[in-house]
FILUM-344334 format. One record per residue: chain; residue number from 1; x, y, z of N, C-alpha, C, O in turn; residue in one letter. Coordinates in nm, 4 decimals. Last residue first. Example, Ala and Ser with C-alpha at 12.3 -4.5 7.8 and 13.67 -1.06 7.14 Angstrom:
residues 2
+--------+------+----------+----------+----------+----------+----------+----------+----------+----------+----------+----------+----------+----------+------+
: marmar : nufi :     n_px :     n_py :     n_pz :    ca_px :    ca_py :    ca_pz :     c_px :     c_py :     c_pz :     o_px :     o_py :     o_pz : senu :
+--------+------+----------+----------+----------+----------+----------+----------+----------+----------+----------+----------+----------+----------+------+
:      A :    2 :   1.2850 :  -0.2250 :   0.7080 :   1.3670 :  -0.1060 :   0.7140 :   1.2900 :   0.0030 :   0.7870 :   1.3409 :   0.1138 :   0.8039 :    S :
:      A :    1 :   1.3190 :  -0.5690 :   0.7800 :   1.2300 :  -0.4500 :   0.7800 :   1.3200 :  -0.3300 :   0.7800 :   1.4236 :  -0.3319 :   0.8465 :    A :
+--------+------+----------+----------+----------+----------+----------+----------+----------+----------+----------+----------+----------+----------+------+
//
This chain:
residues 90
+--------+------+----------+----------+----------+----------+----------+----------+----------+----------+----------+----------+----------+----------+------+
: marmar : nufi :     n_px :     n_py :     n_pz :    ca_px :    ca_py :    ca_pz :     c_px :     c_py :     c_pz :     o_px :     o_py :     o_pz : senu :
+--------+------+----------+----------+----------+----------+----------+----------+----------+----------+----------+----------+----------+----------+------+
:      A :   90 :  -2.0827 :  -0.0285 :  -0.2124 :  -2.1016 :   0.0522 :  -0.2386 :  -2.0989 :   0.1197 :  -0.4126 :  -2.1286 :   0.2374 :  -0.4336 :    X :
:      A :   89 :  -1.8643 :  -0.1750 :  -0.0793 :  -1.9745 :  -0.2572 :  -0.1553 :  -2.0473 :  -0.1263 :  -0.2467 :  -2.0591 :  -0.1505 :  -0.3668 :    X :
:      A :   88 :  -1.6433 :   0.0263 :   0.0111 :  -1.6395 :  -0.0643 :  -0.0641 :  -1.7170 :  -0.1558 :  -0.1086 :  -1.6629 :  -0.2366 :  -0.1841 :    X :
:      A :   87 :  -1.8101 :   0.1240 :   0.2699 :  -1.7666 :   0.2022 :   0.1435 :  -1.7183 :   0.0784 :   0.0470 :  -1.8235 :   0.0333 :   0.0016 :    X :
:      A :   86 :  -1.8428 :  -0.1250 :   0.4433 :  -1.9543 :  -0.1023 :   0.3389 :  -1.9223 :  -0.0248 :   0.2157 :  -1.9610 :  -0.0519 :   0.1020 :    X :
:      A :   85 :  -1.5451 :  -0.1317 :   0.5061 :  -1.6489 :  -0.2776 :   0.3870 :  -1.7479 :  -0.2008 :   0.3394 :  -1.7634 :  -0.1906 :   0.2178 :    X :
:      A :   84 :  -1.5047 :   0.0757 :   0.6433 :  -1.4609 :   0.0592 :   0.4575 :  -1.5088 :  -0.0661 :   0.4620 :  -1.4915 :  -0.1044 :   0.3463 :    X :
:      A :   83 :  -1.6816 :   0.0132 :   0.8876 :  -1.7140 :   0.1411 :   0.7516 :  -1.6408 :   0.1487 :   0.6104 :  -1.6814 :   0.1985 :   0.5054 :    X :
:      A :   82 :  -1.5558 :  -0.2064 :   0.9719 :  -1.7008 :  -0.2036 :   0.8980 :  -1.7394 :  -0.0586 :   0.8365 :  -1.8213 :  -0.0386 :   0.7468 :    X :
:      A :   81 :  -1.3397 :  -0.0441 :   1.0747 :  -1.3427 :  -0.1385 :   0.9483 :  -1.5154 :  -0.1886 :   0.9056 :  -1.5593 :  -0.1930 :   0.7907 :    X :
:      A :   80 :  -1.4563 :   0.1321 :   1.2357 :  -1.3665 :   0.1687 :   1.1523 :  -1.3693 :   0.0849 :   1.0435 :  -1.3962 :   0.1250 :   0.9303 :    X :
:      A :   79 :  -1.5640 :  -0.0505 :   1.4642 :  -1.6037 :   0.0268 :   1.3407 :  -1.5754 :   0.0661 :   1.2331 :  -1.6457 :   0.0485 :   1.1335 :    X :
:      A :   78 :  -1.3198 :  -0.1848 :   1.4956 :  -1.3948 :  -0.2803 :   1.4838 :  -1.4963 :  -0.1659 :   1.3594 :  -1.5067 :  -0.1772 :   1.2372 :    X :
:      A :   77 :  -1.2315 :   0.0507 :   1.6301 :  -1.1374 :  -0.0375 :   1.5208 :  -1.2447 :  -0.1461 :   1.4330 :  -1.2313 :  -0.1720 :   1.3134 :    X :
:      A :   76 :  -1.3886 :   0.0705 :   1.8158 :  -1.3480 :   0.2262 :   1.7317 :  -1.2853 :   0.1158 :   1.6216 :  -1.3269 :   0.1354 :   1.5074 :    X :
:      A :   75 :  -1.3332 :  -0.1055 :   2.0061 :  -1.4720 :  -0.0547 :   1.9406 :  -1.4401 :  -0.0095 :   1.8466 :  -1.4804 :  -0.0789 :   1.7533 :    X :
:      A :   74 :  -1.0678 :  -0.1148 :   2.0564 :  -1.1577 :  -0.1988 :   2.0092 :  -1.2827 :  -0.1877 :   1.9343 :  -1.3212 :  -0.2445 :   1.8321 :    X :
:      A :   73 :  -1.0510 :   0.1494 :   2.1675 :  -0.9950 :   0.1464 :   2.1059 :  -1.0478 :   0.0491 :   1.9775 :  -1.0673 :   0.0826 :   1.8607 :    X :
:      A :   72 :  -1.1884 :   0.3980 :   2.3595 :  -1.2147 :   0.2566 :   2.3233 :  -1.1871 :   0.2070 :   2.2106 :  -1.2795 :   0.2059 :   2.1292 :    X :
:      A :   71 :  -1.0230 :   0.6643 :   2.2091 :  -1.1021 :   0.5912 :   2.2945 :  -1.1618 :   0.4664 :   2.2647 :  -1.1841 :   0.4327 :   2.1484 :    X :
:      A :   70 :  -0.6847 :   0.6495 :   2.0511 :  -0.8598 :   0.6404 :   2.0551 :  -0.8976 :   0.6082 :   2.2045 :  -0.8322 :   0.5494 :   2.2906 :    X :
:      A :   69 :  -0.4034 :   0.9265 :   2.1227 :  -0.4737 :   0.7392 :   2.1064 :  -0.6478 :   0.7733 :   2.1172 :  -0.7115 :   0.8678 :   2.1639 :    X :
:      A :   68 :  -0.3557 :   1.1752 :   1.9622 :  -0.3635 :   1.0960 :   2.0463 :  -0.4054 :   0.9655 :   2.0670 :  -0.4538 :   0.9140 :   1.9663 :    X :
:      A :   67 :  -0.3295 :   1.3024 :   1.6946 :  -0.3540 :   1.3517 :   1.8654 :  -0.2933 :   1.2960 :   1.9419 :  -0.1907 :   1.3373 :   1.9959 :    X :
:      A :   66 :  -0.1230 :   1.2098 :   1.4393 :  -0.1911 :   1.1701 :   1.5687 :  -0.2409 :   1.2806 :   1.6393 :  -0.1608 :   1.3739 :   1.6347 :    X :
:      A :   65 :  -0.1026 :   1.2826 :   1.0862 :  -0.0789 :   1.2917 :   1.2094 :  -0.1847 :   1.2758 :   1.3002 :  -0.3020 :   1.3063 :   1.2782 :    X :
:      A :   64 :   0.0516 :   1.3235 :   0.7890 :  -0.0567 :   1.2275 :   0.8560 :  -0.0166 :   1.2208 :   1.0444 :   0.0769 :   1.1646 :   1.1015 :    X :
:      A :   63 :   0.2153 :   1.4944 :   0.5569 :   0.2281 :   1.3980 :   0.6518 :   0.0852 :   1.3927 :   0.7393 :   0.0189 :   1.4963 :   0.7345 :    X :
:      A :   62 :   0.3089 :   1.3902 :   0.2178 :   0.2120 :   1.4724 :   0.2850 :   0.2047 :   1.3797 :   0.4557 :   0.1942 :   1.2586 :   0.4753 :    X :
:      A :   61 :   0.4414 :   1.4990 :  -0.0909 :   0.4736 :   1.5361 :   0.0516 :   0.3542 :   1.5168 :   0.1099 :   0.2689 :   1.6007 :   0.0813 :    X :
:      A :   60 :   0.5503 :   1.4936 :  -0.3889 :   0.4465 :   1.5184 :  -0.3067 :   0.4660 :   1.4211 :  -0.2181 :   0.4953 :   1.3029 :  -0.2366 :    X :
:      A :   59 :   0.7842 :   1.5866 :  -0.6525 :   0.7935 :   1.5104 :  -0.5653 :   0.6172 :   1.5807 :  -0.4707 :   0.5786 :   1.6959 :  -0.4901 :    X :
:      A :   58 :   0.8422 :   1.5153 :  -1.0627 :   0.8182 :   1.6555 :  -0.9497 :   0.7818 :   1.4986 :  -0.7402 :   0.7672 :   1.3765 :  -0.7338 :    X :
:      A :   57 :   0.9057 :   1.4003 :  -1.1901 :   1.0568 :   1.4909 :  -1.1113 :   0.9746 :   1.5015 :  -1.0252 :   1.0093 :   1.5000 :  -0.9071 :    X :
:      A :   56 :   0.7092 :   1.2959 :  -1.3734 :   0.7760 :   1.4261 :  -1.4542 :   0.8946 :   1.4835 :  -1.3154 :   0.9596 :   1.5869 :  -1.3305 :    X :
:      A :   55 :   0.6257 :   1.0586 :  -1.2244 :   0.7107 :   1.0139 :  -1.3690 :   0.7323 :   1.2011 :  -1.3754 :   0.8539 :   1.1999 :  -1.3944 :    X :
:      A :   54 :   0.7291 :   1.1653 :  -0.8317 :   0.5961 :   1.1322 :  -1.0152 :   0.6802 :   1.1039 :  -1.1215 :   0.8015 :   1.1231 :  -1.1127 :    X :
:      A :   53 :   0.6794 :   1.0155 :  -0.5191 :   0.7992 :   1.0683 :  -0.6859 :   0.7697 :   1.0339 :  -0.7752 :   0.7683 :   0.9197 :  -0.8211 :    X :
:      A :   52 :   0.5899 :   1.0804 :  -0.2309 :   0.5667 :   1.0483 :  -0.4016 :   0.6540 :   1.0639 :  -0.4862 :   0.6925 :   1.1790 :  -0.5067 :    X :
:      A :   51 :   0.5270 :   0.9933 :   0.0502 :   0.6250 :   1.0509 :   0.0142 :   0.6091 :   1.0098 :  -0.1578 :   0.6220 :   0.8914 :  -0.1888 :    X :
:      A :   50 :   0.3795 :   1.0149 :   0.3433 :   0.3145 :   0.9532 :   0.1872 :   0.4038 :   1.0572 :   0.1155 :   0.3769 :   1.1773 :   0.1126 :    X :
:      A :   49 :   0.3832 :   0.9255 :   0.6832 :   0.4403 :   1.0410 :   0.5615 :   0.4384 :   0.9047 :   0.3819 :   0.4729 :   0.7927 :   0.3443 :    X :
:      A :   48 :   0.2599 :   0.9126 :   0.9984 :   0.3069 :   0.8505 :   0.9046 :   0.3438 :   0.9886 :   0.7919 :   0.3338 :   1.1094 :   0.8139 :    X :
:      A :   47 :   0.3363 :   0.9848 :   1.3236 :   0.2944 :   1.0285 :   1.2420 :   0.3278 :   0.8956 :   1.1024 :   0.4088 :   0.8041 :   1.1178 :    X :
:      A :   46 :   0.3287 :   0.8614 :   1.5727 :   0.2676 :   0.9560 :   1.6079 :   0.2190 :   1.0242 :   1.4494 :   0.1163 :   1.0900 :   1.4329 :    X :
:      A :   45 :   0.7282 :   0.7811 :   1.5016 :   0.6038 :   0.7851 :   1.6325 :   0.5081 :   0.9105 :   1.5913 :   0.5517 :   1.0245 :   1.5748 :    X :
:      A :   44 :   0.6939 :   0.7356 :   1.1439 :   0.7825 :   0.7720 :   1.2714 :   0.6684 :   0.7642 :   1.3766 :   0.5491 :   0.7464 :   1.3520 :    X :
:      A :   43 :   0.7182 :   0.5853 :   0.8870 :   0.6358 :   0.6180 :   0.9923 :   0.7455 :   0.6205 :   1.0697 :   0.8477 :   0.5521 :   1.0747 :    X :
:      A :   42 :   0.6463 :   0.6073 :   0.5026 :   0.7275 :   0.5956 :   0.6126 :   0.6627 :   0.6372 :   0.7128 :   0.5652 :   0.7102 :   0.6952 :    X :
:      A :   41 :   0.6366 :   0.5567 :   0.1678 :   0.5549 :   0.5478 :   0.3085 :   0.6259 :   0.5279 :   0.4107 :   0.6793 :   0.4172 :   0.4168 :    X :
:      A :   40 :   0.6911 :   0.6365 :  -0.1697 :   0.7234 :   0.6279 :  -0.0002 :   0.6478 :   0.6504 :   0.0737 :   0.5800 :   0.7530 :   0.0691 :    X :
:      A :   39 :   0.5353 :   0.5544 :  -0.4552 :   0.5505 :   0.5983 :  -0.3081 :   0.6479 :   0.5506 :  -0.2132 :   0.6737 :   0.4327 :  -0.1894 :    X :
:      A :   38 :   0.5559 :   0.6937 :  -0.7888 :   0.6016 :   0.5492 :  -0.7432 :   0.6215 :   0.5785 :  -0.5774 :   0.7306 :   0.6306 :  -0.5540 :    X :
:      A :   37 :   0.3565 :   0.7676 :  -0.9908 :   0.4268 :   0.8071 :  -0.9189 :   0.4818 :   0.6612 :  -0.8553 :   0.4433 :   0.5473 :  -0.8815 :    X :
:      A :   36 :   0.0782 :   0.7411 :  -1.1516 :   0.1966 :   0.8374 :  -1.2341 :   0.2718 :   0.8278 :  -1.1253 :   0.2948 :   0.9487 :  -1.1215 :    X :
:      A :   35 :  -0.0903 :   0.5513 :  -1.0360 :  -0.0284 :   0.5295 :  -1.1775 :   0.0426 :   0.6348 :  -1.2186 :   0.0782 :   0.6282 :  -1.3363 :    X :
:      A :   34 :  -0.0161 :   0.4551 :  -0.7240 :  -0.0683 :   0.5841 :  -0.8328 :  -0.0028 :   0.5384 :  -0.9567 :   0.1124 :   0.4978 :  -0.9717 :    X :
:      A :   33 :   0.1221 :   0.2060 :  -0.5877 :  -0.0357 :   0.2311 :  -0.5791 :  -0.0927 :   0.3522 :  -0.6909 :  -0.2056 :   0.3397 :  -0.7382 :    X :
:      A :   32 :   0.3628 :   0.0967 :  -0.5125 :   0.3399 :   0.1375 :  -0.6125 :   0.1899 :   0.1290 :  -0.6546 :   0.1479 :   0.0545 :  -0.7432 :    X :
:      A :   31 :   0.6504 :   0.1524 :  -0.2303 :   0.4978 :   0.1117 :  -0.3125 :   0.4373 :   0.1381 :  -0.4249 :   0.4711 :   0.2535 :  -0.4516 :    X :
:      A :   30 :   0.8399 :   0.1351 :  -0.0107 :   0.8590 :   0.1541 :  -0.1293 :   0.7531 :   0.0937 :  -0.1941 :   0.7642 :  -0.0269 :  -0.2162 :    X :
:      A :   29 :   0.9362 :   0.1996 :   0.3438 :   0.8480 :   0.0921 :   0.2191 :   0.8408 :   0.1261 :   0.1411 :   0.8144 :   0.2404 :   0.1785 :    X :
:      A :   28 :   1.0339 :   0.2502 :   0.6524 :   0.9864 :   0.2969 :   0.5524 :   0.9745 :   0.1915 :   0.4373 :   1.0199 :   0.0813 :   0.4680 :    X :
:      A :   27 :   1.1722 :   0.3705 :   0.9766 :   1.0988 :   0.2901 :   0.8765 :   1.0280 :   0.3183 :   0.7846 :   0.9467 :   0.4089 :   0.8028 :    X :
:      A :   26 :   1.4394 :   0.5462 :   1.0097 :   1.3061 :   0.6036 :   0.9586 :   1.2467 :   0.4418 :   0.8850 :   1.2722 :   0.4061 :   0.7700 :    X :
:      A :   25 :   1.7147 :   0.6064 :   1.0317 :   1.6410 :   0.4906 :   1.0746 :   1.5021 :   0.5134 :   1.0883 :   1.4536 :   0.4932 :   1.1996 :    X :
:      A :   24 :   1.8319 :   0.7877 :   0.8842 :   1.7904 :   0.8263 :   0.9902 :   1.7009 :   0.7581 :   1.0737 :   1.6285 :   0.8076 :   1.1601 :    X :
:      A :   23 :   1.9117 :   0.5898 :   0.6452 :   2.0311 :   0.6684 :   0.7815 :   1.9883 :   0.7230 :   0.8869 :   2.0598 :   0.7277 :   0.9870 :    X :
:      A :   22 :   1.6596 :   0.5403 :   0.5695 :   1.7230 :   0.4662 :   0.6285 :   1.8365 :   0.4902 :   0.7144 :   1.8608 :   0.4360 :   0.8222 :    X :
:      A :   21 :   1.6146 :   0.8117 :   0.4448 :   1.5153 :   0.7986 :   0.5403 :   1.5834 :   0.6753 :   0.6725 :   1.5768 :   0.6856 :   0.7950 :    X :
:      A :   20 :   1.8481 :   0.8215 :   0.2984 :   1.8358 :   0.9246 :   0.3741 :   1.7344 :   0.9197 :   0.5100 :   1.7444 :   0.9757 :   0.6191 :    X :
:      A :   19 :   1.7120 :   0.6210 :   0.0959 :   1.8854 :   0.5995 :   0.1724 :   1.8624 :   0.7065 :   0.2776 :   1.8569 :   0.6447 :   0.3840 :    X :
:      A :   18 :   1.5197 :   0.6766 :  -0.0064 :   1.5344 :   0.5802 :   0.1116 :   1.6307 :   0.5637 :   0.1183 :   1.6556 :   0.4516 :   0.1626 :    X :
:      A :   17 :   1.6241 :   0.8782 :  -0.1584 :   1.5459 :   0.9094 :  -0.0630 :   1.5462 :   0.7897 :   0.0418 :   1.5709 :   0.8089 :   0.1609 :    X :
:      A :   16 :   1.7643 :   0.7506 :  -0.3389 :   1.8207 :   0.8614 :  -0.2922 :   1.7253 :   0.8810 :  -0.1312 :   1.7738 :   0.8942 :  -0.0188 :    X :
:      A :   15 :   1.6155 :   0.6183 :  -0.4667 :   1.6835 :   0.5411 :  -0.4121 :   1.7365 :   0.6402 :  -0.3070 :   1.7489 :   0.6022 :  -0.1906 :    X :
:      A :   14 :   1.4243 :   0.7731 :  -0.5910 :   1.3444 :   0.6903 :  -0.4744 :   1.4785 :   0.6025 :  -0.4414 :   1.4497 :   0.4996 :  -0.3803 :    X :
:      A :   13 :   1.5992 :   0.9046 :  -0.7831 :   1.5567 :   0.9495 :  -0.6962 :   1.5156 :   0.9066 :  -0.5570 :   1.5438 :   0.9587 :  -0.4490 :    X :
:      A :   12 :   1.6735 :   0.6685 :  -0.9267 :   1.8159 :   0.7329 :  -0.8774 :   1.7357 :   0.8289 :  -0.7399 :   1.7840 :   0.8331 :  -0.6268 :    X :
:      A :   11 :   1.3992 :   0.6461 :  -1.0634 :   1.4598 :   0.5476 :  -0.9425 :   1.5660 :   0.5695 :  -0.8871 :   1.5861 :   0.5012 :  -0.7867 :    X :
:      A :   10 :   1.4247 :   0.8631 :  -1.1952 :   1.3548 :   0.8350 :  -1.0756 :   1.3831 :   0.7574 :  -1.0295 :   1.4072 :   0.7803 :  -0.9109 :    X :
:      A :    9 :   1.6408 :   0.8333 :  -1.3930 :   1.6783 :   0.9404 :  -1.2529 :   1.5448 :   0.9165 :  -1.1866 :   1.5558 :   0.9720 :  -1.0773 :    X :
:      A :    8 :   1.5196 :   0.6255 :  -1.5165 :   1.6642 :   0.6187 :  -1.4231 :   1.6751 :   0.6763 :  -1.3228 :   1.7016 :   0.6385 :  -1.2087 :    X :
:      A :    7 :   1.3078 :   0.6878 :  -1.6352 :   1.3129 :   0.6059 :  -1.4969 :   1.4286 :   0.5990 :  -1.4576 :   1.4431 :   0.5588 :  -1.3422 :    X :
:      A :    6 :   1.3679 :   1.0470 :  -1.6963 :   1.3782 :   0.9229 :  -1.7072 :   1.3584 :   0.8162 :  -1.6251 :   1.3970 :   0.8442 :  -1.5116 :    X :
:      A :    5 :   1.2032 :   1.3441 :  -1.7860 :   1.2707 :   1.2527 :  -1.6565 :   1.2282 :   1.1449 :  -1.6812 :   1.1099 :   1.1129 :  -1.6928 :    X :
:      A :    4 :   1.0772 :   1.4790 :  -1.9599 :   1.1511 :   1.3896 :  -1.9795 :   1.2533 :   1.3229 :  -1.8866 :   1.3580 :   1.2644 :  -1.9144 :    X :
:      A :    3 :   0.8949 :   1.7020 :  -1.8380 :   0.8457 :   1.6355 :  -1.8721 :   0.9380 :   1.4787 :  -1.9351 :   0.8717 :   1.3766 :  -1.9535 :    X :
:      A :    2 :   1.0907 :   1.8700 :  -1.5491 :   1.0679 :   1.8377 :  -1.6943 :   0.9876 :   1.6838 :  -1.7208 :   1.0054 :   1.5815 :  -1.6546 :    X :
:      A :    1 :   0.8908 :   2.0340 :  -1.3122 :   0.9985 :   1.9486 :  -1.3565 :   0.9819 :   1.9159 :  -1.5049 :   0.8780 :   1.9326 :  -1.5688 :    X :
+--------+------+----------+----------+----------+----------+----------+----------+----------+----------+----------+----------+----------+----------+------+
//
């Protein structure tokens, strides 16, 4: 994409897109975590989707998917989060 895409047409973009996600009643959120892009995050059953639209046009895609439910769910959650505290003291 060109290097002179404007915030206009990106935000013309990320508007574009959650209009499309919203017609298809696709929950979804509008975030701003990467310093070159501005995200969509949306979830359907089973999967989520990290939807990007960079300052140069260009767009990244990436979807996130289930098996299945955990085993022992509690447990597994409980771990889960004591493993990003420690990654995060770290």
């Amino acid at each position: 994409m060109s290097e002179t895409y404007s915030a206009e047409q990106m935000m013309d973009r990320i508007w574009a897109i959650s209009k499309k996600l919203k017609e298809a009643q696709i929950t979804h959120e509008i975030l701003g975590y990467r310093y070159d892009a501005v995200s969509i995050l949306a979830a359907v059953p089973g999967q989520y989707w990290e939807i990007d639209v960079c300052i140069d046009g260009s767009i990244d895609f990436e979807i996130f998917s289930s098996d299945s439910l955990v085993e022992n769910p509690e447990e597994r959650l409980e771990a889960e989060i004591q493993r990003h505290i420690q990654l995060n003291q770290e």
